[in-house]
C-alpha positions as protocol buffer text, in pm:
chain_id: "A"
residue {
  index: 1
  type: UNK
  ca { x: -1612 y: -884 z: -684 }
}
residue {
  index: 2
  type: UNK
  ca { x: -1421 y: -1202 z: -733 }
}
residue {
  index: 3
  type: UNK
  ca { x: -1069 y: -1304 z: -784 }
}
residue {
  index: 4
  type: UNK
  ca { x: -1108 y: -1661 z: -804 }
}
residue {
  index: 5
  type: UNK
  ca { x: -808 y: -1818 z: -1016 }
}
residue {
  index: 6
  type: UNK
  ca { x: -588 y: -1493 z: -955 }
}
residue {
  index: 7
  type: UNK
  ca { x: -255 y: -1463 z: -777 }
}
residue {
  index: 8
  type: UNK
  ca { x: -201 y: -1147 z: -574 }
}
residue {
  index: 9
  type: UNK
  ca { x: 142 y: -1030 z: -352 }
}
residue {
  index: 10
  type: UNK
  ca { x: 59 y: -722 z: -81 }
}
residue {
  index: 11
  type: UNK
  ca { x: 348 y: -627 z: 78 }
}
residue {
  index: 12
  type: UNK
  ca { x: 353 y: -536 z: 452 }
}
residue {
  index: 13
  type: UNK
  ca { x: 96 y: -787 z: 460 }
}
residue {
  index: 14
  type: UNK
  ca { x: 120 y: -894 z: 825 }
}
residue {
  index: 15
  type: UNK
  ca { x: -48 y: -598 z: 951 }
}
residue {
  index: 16
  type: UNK
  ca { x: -317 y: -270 z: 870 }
}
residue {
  index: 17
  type: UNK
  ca { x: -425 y: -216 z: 550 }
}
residue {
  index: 18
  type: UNK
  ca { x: -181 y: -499 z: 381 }
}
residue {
  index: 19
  type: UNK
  ca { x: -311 y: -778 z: 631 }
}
residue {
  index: 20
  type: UNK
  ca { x: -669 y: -646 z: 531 }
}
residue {
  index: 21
  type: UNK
  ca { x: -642 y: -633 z: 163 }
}
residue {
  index: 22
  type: UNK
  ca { x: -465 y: -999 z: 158 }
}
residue {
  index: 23
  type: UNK
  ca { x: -749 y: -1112 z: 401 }
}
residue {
  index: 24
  type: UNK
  ca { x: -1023 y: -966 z: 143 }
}
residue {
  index: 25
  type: UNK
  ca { x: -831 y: -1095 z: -148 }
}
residue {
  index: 26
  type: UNK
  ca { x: -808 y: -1458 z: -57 }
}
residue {
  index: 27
  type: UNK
  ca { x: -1191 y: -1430 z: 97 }
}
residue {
  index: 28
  type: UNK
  ca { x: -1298 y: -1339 z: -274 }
}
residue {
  index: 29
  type: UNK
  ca { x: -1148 y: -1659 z: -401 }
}
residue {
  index: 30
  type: UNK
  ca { x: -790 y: -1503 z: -492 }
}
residue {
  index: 31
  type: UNK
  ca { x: -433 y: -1668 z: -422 }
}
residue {
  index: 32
  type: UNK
  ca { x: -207 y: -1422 z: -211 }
}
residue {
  index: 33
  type: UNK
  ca { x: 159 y: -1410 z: -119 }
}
residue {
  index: 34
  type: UNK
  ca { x: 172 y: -1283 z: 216 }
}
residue {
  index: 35
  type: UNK
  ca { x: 514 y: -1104 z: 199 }
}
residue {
  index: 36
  type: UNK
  ca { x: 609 y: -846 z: 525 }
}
residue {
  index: 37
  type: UNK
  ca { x: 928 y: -791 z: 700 }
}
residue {
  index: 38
  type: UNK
  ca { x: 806 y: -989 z: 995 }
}
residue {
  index: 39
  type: UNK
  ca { x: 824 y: -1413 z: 907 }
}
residue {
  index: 40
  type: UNK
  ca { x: 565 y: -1489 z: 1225 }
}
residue {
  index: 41
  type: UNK
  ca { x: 325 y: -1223 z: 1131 }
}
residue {
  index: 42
  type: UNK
  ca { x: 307 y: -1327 z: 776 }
}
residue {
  index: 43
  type: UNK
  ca { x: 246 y: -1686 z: 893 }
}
residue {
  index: 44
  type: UNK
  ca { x: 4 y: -1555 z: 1095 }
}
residue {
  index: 45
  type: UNK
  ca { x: -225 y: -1376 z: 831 }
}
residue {
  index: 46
  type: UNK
  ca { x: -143 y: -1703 z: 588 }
}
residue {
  index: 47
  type: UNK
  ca { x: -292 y: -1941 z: 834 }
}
residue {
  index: 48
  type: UNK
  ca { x: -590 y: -1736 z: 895 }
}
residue {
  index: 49
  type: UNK
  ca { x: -663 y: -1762 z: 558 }
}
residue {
  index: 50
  type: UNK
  ca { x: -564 y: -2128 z: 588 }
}
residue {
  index: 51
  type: UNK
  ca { x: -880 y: -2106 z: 850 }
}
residue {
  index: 52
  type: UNK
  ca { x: -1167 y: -1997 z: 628 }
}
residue {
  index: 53
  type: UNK
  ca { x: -1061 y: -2225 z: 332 }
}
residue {
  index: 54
  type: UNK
  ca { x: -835 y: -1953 z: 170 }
}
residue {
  index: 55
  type: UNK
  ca { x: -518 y: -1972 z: -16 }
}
residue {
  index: 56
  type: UNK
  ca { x: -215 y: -1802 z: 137 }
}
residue {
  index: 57
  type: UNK
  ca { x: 201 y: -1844 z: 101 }
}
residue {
  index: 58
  type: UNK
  ca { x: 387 y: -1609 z: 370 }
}
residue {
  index: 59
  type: UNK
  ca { x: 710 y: -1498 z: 317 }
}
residue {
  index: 60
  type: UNK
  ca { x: 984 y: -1309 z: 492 }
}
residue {
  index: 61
  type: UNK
  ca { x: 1106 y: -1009 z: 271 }
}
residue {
  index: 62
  type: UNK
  ca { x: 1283 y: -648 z: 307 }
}
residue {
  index: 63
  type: UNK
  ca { x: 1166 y: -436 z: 48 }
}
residue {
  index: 64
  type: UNK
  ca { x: 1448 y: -221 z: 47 }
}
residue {
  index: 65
  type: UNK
  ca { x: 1651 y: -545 z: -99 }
}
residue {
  index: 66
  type: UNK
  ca { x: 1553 y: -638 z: -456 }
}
residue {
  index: 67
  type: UNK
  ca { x: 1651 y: -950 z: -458 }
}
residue {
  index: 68
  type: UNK
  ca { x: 1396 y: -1038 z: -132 }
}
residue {
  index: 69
  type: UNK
  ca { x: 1153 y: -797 z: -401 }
}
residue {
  index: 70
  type: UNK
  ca { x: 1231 y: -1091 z: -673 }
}
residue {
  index: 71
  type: UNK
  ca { x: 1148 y: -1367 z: -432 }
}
residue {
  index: 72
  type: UNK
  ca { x: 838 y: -1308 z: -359 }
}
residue {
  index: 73
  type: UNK
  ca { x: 758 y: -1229 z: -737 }
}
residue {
  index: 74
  type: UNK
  ca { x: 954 y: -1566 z: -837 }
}
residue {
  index: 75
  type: UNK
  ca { x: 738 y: -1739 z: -577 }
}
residue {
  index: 76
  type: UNK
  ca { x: 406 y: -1646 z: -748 }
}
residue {
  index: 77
  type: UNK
  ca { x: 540 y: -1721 z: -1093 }
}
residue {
  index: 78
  type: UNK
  ca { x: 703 y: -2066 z: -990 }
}
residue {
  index: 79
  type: UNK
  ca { x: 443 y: -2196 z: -772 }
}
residue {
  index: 80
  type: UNK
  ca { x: 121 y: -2037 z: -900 }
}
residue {
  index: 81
  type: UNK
  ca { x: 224 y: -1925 z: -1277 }
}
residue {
  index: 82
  type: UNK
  ca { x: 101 y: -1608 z: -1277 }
}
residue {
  index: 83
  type: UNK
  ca { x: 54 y: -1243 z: -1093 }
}
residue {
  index: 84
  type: UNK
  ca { x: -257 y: -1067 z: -1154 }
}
residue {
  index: 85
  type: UNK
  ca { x: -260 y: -827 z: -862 }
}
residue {
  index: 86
  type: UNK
  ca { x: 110 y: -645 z: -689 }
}
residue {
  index: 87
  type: UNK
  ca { x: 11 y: -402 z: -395 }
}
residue {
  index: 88
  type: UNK
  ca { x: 292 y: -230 z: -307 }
}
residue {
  index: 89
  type: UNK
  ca { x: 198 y: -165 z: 38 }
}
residue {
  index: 90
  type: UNK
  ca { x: 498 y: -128 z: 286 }
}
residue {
  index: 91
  type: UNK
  ca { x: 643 y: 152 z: 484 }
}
residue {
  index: 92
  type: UNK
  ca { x: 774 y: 193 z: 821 }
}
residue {
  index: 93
  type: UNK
  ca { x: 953 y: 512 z: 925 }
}
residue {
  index: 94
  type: UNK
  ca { x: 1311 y: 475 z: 1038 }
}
residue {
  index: 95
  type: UNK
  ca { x: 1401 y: 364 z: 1385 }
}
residue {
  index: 96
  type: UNK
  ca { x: 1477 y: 682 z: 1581 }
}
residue {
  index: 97
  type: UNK
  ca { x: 1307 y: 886 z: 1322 }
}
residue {
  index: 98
  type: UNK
  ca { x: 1113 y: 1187 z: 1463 }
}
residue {
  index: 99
  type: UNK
  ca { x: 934 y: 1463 z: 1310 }
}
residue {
  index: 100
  type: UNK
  ca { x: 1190 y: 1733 z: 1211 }
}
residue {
  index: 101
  type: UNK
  ca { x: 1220 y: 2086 z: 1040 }
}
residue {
  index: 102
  type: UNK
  ca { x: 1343 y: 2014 z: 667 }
}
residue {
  index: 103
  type: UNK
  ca { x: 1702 y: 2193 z: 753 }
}
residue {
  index: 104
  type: UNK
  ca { x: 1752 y: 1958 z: 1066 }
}
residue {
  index: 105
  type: UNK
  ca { x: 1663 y: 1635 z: 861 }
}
residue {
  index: 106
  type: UNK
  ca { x: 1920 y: 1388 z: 877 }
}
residue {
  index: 107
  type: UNK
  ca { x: 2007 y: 1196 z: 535 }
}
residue {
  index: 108
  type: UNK
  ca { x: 2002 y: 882 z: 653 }
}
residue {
  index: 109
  type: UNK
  ca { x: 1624 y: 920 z: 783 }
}
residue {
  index: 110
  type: UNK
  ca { x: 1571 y: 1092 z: 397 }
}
residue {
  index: 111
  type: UNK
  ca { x: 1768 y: 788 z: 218 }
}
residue {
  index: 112
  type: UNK
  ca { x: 1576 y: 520 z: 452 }
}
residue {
  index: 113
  type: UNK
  ca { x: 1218 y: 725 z: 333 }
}
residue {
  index: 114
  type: UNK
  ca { x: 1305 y: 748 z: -73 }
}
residue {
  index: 115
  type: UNK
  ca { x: 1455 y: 352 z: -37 }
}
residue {
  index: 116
  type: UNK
  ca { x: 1172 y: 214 z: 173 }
}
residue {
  index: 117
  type: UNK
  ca { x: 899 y: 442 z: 7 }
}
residue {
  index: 118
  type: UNK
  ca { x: 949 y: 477 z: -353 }
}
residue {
  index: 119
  type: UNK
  ca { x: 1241 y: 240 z: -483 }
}
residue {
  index: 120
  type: UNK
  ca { x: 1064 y: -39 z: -332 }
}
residue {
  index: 121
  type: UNK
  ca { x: 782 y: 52 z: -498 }
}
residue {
  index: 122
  type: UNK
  ca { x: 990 y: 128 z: -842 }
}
residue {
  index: 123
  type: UNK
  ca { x: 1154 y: -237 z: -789 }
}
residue {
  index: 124
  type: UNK
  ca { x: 855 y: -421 z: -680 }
}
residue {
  index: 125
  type: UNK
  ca { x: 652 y: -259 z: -983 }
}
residue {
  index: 126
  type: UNK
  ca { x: 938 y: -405 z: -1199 }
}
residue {
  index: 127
  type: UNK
  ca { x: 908 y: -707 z: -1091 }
}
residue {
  index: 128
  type: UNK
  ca { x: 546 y: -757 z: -1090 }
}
residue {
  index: 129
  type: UNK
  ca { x: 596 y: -593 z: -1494 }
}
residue {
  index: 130
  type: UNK
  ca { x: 780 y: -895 z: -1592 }
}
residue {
  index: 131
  type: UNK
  ca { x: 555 y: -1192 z: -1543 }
}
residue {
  index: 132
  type: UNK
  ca { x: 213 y: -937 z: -1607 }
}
residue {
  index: 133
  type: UNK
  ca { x: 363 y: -814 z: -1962 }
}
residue {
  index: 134
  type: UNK
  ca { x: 405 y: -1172 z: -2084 }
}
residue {
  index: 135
  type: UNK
  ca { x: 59 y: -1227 z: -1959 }
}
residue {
  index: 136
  type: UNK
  ca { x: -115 y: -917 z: -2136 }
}
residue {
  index: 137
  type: UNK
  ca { x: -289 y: -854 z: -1810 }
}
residue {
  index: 138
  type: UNK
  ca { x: -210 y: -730 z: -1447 }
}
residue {
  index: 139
  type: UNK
  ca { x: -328 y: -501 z: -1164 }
}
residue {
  index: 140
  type: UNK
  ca { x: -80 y: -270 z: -981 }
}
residue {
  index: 141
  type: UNK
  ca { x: -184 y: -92 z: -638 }
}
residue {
  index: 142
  type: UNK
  ca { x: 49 y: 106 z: -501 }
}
residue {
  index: 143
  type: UNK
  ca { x: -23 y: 274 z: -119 }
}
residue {
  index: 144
  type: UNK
  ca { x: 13 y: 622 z: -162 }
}
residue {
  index: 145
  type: UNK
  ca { x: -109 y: 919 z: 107 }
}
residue {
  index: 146
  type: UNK
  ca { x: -262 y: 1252 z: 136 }
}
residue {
  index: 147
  type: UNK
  ca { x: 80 y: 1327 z: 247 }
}
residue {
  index: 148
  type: UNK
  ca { x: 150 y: 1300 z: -114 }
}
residue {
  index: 149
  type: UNK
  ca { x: -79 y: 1564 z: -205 }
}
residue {
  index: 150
  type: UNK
  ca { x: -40 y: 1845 z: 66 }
}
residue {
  index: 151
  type: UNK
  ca { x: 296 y: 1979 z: 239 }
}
residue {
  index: 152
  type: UNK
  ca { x: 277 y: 1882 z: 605 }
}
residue {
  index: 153
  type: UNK
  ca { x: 534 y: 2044 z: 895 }
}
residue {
  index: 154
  type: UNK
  ca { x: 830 y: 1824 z: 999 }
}
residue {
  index: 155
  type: UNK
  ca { x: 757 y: 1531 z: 725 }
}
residue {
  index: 156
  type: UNK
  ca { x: 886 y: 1644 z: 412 }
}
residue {
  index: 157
  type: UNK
  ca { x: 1080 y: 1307 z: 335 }
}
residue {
  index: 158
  type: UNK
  ca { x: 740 y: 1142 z: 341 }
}
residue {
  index: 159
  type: UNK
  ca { x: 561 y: 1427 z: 151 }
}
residue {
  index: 160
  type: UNK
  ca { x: 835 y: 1408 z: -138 }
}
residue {
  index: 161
  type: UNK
  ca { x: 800 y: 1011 z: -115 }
}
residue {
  index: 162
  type: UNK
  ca { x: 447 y: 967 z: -122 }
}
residue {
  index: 163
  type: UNK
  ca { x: 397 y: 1243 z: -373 }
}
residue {
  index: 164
  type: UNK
  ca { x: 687 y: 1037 z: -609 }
}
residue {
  index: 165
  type: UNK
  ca { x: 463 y: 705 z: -564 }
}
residue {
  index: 166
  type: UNK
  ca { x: 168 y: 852 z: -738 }
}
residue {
  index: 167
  type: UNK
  ca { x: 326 y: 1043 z: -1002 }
}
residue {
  index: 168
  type: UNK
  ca { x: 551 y: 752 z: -1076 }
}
residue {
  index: 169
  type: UNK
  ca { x: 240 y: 535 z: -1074 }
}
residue {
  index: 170
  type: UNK
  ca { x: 95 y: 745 z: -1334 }
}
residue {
  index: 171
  type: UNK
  ca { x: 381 y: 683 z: -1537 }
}
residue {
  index: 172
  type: UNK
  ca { x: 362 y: 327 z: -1524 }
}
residue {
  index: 173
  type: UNK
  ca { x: -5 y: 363 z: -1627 }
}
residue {
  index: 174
  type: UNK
  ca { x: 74 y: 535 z: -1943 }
}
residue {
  index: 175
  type: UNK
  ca { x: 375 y: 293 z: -2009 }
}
residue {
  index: 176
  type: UNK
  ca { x: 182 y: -15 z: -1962 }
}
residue {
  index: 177
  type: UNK
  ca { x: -150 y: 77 z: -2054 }
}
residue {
  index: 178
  type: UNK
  ca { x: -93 y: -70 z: -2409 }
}
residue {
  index: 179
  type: UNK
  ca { x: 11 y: -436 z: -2263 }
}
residue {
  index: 180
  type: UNK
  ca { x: -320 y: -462 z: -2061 }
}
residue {
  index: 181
  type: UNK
  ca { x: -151 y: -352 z: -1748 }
}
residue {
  index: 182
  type: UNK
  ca { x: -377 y: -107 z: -1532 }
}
residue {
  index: 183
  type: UNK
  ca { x: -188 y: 66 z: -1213 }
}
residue {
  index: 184
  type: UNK
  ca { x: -351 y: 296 z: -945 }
}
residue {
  index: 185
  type: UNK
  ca { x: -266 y: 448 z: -624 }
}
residue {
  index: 186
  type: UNK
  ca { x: -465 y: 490 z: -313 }
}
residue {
  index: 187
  type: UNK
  ca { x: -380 y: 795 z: -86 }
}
residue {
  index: 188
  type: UNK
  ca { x: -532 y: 724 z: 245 }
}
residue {
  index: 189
  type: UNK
  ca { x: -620 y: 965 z: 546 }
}
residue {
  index: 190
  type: UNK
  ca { x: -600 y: 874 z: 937 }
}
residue {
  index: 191
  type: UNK
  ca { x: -619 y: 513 z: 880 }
}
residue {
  index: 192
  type: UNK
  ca { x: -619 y: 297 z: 1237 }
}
residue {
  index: 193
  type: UNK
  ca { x: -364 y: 121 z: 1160 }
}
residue {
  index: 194
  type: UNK
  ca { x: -68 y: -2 z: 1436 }
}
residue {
  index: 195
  type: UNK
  ca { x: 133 y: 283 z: 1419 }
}
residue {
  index: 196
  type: UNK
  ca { x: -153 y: 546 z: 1401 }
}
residue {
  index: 197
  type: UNK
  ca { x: -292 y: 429 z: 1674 }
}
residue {
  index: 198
  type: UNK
  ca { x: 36 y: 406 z: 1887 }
}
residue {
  index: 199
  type: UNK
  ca { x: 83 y: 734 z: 1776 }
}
residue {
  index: 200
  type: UNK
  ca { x: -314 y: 831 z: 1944 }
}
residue {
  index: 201
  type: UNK
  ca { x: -314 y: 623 z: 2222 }
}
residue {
  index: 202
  type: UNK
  ca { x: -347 y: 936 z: 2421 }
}
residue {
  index: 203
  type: UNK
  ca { x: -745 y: 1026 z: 2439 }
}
residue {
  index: 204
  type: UNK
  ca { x: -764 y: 1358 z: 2404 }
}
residue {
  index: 205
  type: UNK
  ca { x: -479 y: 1351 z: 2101 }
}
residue {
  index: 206
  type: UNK
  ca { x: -678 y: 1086 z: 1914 }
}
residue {
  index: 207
  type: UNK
  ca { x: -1007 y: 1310 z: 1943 }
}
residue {
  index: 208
  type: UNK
  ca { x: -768 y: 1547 z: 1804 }
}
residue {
  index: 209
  type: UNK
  ca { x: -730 y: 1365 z: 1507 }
}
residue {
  index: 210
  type: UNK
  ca { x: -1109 y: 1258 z: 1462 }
}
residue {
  index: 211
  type: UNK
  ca { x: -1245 y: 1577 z: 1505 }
}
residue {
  index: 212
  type: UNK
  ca { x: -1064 y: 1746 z: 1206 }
}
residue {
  index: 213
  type: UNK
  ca { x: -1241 y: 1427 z: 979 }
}
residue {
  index: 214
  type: UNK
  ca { x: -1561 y: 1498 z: 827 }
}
residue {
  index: 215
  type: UNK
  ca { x: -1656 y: 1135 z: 913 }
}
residue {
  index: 216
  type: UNK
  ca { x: -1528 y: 1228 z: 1295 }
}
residue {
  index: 217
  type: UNK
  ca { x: -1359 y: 895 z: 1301 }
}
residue {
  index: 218
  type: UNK
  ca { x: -1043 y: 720 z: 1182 }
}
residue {
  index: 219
  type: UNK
  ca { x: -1082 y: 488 z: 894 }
}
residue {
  index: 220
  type: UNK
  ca { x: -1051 y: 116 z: 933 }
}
residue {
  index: 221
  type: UNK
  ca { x: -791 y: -131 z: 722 }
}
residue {
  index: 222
  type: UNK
  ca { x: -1094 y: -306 z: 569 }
}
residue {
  index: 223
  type: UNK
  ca { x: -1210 y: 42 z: 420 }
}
residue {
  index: 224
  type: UNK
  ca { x: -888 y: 115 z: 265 }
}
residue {
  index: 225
  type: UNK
  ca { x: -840 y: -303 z: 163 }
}
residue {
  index: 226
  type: UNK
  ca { x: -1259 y: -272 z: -7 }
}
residue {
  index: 227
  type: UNK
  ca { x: -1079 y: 70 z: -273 }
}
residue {
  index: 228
  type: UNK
  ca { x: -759 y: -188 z: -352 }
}
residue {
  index: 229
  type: UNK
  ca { x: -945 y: -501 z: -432 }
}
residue {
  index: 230
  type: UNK
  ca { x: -1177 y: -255 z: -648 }
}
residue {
  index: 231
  type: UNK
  ca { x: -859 y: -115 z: -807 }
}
residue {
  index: 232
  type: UNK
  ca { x: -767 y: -533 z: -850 }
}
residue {
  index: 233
  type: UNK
  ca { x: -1034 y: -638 z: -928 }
}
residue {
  index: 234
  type: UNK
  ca { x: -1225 y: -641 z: -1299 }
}
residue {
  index: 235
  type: UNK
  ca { x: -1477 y: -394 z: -1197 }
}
residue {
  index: 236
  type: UNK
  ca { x: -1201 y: -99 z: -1219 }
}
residue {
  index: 237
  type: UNK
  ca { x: -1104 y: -235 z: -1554 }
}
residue {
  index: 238
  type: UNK
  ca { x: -1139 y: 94 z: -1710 }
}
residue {
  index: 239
  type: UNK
  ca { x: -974 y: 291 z: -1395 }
}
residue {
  index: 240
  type: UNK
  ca { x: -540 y: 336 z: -1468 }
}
residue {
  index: 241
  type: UNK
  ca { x: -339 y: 596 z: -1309 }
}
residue {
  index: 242
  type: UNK
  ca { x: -591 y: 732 z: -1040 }
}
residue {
  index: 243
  type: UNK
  ca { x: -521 y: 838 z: -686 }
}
residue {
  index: 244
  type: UNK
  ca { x: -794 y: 767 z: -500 }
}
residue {
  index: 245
  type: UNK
  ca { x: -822 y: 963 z: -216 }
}
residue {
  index: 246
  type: UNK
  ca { x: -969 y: 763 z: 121 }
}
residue {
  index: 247
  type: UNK
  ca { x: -964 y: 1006 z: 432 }
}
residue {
  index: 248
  type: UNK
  ca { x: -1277 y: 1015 z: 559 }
}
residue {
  index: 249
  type: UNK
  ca { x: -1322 y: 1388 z: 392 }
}
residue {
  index: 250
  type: UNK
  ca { x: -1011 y: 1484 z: 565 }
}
residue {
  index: 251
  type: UNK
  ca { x: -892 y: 1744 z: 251 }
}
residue {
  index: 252
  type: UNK
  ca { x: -1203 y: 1861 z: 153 }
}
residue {
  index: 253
  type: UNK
  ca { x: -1124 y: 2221 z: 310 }
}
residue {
  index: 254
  type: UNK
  ca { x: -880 y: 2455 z: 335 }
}
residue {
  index: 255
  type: UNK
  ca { x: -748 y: 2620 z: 631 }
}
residue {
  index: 256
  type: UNK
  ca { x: -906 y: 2898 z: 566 }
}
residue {
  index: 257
  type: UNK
  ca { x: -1262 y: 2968 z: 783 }
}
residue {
  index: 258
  type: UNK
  ca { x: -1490 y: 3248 z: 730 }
}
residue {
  index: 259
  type: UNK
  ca { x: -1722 y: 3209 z: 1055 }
}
């Protein structure tokens, strides 16, 4: 799996399964536009791929503004002259957000979620449209969840988000399909990513979390980055408007036990 000549963006690319998939991208011979909300941590990942002989720009964006969105799109057009690969990758949950009952959810936690969650993705996916029309080729990966598949207590905002990202990605699949476009989402599990693991820094809650996993372990960045740079790379050139589940078995089963 190669990407030599190829010019990739991944959002929230400073950190978890972003700063993995831009790490595997450029180690496969691919260009990548580091792009996060964070300018250090961006430099960061770009000069670690400076350190094994990889190509990496960073730059400082907020993907609920389109024009930082554009930016990072014009960058890889301007300096590069060409996008082959847009992960739509970012999320954070807003600050002070907690997990709430659907009739005590505040809207501006539900506006930050949609805005964050799915219009980025709907503006960076327009972006990315532009320059990979013209080119008759392009690979769109958006980051999904299994949150997006299953209702889940006190996180509807994210549910309704995350279930929008892959439907909408399907419809961008059928859309583009024609123009040589392919777009896929991945709907990860209990990935250990920073917050995750802030979130089970407590023992006995992360053993919580592991031993309802078929794999009795979190996933790791890297496993998540190895389905996206499939879903980039030619190998999936047959593969538009999947969700491909990663959770370490997670929803195989139902709640539902006869023993």
């Amino acid at each position: 799996m190669r990407f030599d000549g190829k010019v990739g963006i991944v959002t929230g690319g400073a950190s978890g399964i972003g700063r993995a998939t831009a790490i595997g991208f450029a180690r496969r011979g691919g260009t990548v536009i580091v792009a996060d909300h964070s300018e250090r941590g961006a430099k960061a990942v770009a000069a670690e791929i400076a350190g094994f002989g990889g190509k990496a720009e960073p730059i400082k964006i907020d993907v609920t503004k389109e024009a930082d969105i554009r930016s990072a799109v014009a960058l890889a057009s301007r300096q590069f002259g060409r996008l082959d690969f847009m992960h739509n990758n970012a999320y954070a949950f807003g600050r002070g957000w907690e997990p709430t009952l659907t009739g005590d959810f505040k809207d501006e936690f539900w506006d930050y979620a949609v805005n964050i969650g799915l219009t980025a993705v709907f503006r960076g996916t327009r972006a990315a449209l532009a320059v990979m029309r013209d080119q008759g080729s392009g690979s769109i990966v958006n980051t999904a969840s299994i949150s997006g598949l299953f209702a889940e207590v006190k996180n509807s905002a994210y549910n309704a988000v995350k279930a929008g990202v892959i439907n909408f990605t399907r419809a961008v699949a059928r859309e583009y399909g024609p123009f040589g476009i392919r777009a896929n989402s991945i709907c990860p599990g209990v990935i250990a990513t920073p917050p995750v693991l802030q979130m089970a820094a407590d023992p006995q809650r992360r053993k919580a979390f592991e031993q309802k996993v078929p794999l009795r372990r979190m996933g790791q960045p890297e496993e998540l980055a190895n389905v996206v740079l499939f879903l980039a790379s030619d190998l999936a050139s047959y593969v538009t408007g999947a969700a491909y589940v990663c959770d370490g078995g997670l929803t195989l089963a139902s709640n539902v036990e006869f023993n």
